[in-house]
C-alpha positions in Angstrom: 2.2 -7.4 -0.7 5.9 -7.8 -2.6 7.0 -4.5 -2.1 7.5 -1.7 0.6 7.8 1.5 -0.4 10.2 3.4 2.3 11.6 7.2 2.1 15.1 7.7 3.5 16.4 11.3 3.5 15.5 12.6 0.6 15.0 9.5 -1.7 12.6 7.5 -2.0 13.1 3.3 -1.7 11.5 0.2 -2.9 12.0 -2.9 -1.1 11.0 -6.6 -2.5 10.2 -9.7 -1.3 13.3 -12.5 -0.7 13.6 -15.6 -2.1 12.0 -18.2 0.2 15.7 -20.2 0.7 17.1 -16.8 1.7 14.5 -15.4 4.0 14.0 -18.8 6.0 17.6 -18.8 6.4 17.3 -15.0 7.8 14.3 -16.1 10.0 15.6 -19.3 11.0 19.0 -16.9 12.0 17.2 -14.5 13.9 15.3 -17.6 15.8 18.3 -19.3 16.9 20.2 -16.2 17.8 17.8 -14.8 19.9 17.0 -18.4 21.5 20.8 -18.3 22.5 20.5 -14.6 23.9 17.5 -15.7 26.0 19.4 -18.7 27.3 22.3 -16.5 28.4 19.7 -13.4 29.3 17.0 -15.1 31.1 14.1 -12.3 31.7 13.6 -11.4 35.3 10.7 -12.4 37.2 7.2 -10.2 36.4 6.8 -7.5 39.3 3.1 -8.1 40.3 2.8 -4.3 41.5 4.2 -3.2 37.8 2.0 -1.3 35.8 0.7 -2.7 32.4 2.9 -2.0 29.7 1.6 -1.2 26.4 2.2 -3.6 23.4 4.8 -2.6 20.7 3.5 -2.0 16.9 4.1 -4.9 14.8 6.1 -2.7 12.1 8.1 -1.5 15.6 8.6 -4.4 16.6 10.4 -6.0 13.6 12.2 -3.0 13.3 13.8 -3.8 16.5 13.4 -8.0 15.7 16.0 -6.5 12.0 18.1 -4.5 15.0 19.0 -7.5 16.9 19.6 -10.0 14.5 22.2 -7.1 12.7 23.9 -7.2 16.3 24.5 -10.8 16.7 25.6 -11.4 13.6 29.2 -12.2 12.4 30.7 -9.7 9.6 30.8 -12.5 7.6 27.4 -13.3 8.5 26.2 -9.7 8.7 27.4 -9.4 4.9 26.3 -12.3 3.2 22.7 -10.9 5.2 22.9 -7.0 4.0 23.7 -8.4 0.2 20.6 -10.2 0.3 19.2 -7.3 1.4 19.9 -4.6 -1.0 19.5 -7.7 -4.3 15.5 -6.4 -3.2 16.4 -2.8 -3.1 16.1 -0.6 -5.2 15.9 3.2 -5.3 12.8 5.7 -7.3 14.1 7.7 -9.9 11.9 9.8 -12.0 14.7 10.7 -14.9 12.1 8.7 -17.6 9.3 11.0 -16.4 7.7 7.4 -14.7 8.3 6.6 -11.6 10.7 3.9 -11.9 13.0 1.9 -9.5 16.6 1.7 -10.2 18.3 -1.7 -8.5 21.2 -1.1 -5.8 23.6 -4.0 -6.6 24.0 -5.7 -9.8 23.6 -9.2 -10.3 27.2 -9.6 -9.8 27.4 -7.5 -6.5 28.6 -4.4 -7.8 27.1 -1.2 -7.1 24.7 -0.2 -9.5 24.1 3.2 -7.6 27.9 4.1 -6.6 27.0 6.4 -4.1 25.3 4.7 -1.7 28.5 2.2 -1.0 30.0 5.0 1.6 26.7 6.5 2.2 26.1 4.1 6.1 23.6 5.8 7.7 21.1 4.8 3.8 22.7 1.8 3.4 22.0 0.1 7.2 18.3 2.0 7.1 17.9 0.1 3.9 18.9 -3.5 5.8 16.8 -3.0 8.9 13.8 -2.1 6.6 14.6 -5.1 4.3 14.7 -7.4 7.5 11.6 -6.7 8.8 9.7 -6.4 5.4 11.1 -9.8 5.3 10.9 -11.5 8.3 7.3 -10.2 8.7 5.3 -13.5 7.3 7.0 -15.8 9.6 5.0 -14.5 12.3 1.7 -14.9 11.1 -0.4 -12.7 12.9 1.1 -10.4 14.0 0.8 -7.6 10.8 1.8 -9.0 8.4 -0.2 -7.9 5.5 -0.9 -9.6 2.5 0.4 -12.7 3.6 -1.3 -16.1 4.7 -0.3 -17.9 7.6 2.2 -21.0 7.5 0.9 -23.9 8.2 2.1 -25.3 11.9 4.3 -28.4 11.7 1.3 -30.2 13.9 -1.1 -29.8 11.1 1.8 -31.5 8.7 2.8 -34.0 10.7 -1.1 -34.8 10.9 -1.3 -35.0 7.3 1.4 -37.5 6.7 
């Protein structure tokens, strides 16, 4: 699939698929960063008298995989990250009597809606759905549709 189709108040959204370079950089971002998190927050050890606990959604769970990486990012980072972000965006308008999808920044990083650069609450919706649209097909697997799993670096380094 190279598009999500995502409501937020009362508009509707379209979000694209990345460039590979710029969502292997995201993935390979969020991997590291929550690598270093787990270094310096080791998980406890399992209570064998806990109860089972149930497994979270795919869509959930990189929904909360978008959440972290946006926390652990640098503003620097966090911005360069949230402009790759809304390049995919865009937002429905039916003015042309079509449904058609009007982008949020221009080429050049201007706003081409100028609302939504005060409006937070769209705008930081719109990078945690972009994130996990996006950082879906690295986890092959685990729901994400339309998309073939990578092959392992065991099967290339077999191949060489």
């Amino acid at each position: 699939m190279d598009h999500k189709d995502v409501q937020i108040g009362e508009s509707s959204y379209r979000i694209g698929r990345m460039k590979a370079a710029d969502g292997s950089w995201i993935a390979t971002t969020f991997a590291k960063r929550y690598r270093e998190y787990r270094e310096a927050n080791p998980f406890p050890e399992p209570d064998p008298n806990a109860e089972p606990t149930t497994p979270v959604p795919a869509e959930l769970g990189y929904m909360l995989s978008a959440q972290f990486l946006a926390e652990q990012l640098s503003r620097t980072e966090y911005t360069e990250m949230q402009t790759l972000c809304l390049s995919v965006c865009g937002r429905y308008s039916n003015k042309t009597g079509s449904p058609l999808s009007l982008p949020i920044l221009l080429p050049n990083g201007a706003w081409a809606i100028p609302e939504l650069e005060y409006d937070g609450p769209t705008i930081l919706q719109l990078t945690k759905e972009t994130l996990a649209f996006n950082i879906a097909p690295f986890f092959p697997g685990a729901g994400s549709v339309g998309t073939t799993p990578a092959t392992d670096s065991s099967q290339l380094s077999s191949q060489t």
